[in-house]
N, C-alpha and C positions, 0 to 999 in steps of 0.2 A: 606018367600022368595021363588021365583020361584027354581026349581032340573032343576039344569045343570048336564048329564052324561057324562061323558068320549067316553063310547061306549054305545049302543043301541041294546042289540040282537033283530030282529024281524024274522017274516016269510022269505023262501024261496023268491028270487029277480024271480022278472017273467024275460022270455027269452027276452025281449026289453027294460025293467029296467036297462037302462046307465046312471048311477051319472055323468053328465056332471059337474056342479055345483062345486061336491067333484075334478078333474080333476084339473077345473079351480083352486081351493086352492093349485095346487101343482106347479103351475106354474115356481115358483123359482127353484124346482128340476126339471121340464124341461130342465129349462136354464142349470142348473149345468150341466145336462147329455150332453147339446150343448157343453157346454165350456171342457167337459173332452174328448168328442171326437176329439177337434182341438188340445189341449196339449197332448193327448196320439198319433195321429199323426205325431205332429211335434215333437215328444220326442226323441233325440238320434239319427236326421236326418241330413244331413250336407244342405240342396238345402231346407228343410223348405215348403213355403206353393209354392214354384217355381213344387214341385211335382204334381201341380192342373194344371198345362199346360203342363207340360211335358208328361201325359200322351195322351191328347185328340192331341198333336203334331206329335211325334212320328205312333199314331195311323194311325191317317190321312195321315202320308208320306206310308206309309205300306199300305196303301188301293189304293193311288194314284198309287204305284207302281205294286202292285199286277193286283187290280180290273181293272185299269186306263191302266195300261202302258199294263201288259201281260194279261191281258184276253180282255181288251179292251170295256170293256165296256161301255156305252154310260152314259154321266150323262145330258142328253136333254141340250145341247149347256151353261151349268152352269157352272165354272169355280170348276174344283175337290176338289181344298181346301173346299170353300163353302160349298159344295153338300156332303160331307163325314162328316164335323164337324158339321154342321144342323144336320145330322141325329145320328151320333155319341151323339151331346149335349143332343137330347131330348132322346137317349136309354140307357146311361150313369145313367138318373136322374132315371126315371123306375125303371132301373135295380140295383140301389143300394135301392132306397128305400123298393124294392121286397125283395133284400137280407139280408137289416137291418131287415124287420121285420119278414121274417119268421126263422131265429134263435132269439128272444126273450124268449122266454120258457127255451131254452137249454144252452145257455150263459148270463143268468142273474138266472140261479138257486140258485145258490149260495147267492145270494142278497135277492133275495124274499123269498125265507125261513129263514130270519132271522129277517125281519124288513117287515110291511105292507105301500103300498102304491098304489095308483091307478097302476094296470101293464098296462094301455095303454100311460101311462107316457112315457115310454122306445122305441116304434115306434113311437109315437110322434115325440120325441126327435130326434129321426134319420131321421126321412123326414124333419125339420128343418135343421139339419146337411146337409145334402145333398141337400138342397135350396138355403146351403150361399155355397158351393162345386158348383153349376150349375152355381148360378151367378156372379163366379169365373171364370167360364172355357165359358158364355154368355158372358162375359167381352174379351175375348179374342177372342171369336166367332164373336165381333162385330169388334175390331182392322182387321184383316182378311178379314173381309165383304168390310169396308174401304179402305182398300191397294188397293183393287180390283175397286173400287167406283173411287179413286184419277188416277189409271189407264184408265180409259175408257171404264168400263165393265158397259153397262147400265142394271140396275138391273127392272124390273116391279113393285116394292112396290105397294101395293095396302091396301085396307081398312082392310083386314081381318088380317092385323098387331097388328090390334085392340086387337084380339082374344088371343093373345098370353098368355098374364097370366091366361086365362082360360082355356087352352091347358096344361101347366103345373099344374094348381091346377088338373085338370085331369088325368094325368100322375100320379102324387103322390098320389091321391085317389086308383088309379087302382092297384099302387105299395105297399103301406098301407093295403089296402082289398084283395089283394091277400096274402100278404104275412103275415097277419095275421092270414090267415086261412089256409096257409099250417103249420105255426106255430104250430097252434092247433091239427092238425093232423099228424107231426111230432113227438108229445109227445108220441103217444103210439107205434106208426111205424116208428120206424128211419130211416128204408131206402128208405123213402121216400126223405131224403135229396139227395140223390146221385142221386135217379130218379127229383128229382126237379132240379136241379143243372145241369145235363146234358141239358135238356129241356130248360131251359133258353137262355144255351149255345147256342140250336139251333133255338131258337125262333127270335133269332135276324136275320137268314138266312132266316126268316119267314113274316120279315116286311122290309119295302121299307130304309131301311138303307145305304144298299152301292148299291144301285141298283133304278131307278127310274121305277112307274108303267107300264109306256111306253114297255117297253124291254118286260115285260111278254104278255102286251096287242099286242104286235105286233106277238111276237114268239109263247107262247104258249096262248091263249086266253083261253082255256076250262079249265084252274087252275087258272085264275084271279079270280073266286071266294073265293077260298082259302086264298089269301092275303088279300080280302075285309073281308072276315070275322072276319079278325083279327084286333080286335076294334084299337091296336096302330097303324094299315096303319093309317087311316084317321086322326087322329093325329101327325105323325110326317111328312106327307105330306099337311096338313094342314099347319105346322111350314115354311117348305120349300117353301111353293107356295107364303106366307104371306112375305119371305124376297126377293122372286128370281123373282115371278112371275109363273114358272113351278111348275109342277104338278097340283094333284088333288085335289080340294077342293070341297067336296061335302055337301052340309047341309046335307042332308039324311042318309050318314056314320057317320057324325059327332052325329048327334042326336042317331044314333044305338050305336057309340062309348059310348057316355054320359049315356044310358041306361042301357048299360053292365059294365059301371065304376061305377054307385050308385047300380046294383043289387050286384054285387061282393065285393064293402065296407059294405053294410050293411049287408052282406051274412058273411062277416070274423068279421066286428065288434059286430056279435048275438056271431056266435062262439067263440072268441076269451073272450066276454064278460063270457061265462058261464065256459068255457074249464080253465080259472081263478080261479076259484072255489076250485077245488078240482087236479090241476094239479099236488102239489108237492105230491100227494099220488100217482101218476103214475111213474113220473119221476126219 
């Protein structure tokens, strides 16, 4: 009769040696990890999954009133609910997926020194989470869209509405592969978290979120390349021009976008794949 082993020791995994395969068999503890972040969530909350719109609402009024009313800034004739929660929805999803995974290492140490399992299980699992969280708060970004539609706001739809779930599998790649490689480098330098975290904070002041490209291209023109270089402009104005009409939609950025989003996942998923290895002897 054929030797079935439990385990296998062999050679050294090369640096591009990702057990997809092994991944796919854990799939159910995927799910589990989905299913314990909505119950640790909603655990000992009174208003429940009502806190998925309450946030991206209150935001929105707070921008309307800030950006909108006193500073005045222009949102290119788009109606400011609109124009603030488009940009809000797609930097919301980014920015948690960035933050689920680059604390992976440091708040699942506990877990993974005691039991083996694929660790890309765990940001997996959180850019999932945060998939059914966007189309939570897309759901409500669309109610909104409507009010405005049933009032007499003509909006430009156009074709590159098409694009949209390829806009977001974007977004979460870039949020994944980023944040699985500060993760990695996290382990040995921690304060790197508090310089990540700040940066983040200010990256959003970095991308066309409460402000449309218009206003720089007008005002300051010789820094408009600064905000092009930032792969998320051409994606969340991408998003924007696909529901409103306005903005920029460039193939050119978009494809610069796309190239900087698979070099930076496969760039966190080498590391994150090796820095697995041997991380609880650092941490």
């Amino acid at each position: 009769m054929e030797e079935k082993w439990d385990y296998i020791i062999t050679r050294e995994k090369k640096l591009f040696d990702i057990d997809f395969k092994e991944i796919w068999r854990y799939r159910t503890l995927i799910f589990m990890y989905v299913k314990r972040d909505f119950v640790t969530f909603y655990k000992q909350t009174i208003l429940g999954p009502l806190w998925y719109f309450i946030q991206p609402i209150f935001t929105t009024i707070m921008f309307m009133f800030v950006f909108g009313g006193i500073a005045g800034i222009s949102t290119d004739g788009v109606p400011q609910a609109v124009f603030y929660m488009g940009g809000l929805l797609c930097w919301n999803y980014f920015a948690d997926c960035f933050n689920r995974s680059s604390n992976v290492f440091s708040a699942n140490k506990g877990v993974f020194g005691k039991v083996y399992f694929p660790r890309l299980v765990v940001p997996l699992a959180g850019v999932i989470s945060n998939l059914i969280k966007f189309g939570i708060q897309l759901t409500l970004f669309l109610f909104v869209y409507l009010y405005f539609v049933f009032n007499g706001v003509h909006f430009n739809i156009n074709a590159s509405i098409l694009l949209t779930p390829f806009l977001i599998v974007m977004l979460a790649m870039l949020g994944l592969g980023g944040g699985m490689l500060v993760s990695s480098l996290t382990i040995k330098y921690r304060d790197l978290n508090f310089l990540i975290s700040f940066g983040i904070g200010l990256l959003m002041y970095g991308t066309p979120v409460i402000y449309p490209l218009s206003v720089l291209r007008d005002s300051h023109p010789e820094y408009l390349w600064m905000l092009l270089a930032n792969p998320l402009t051409s994606i969340i104005e991408a998003f924007k021009y696909a529901f409103t009409g306005v903005g920029m939609f460039s193939w050119f950025y978009l494809l610069y976008s796309l190239v900087f989003t698979i070099v930076i996942f496969a760039w966190g998923l080498v590391v994150f794949n090796r820095v697995q290895r041997n991380f609880m002897d650092v941490i």
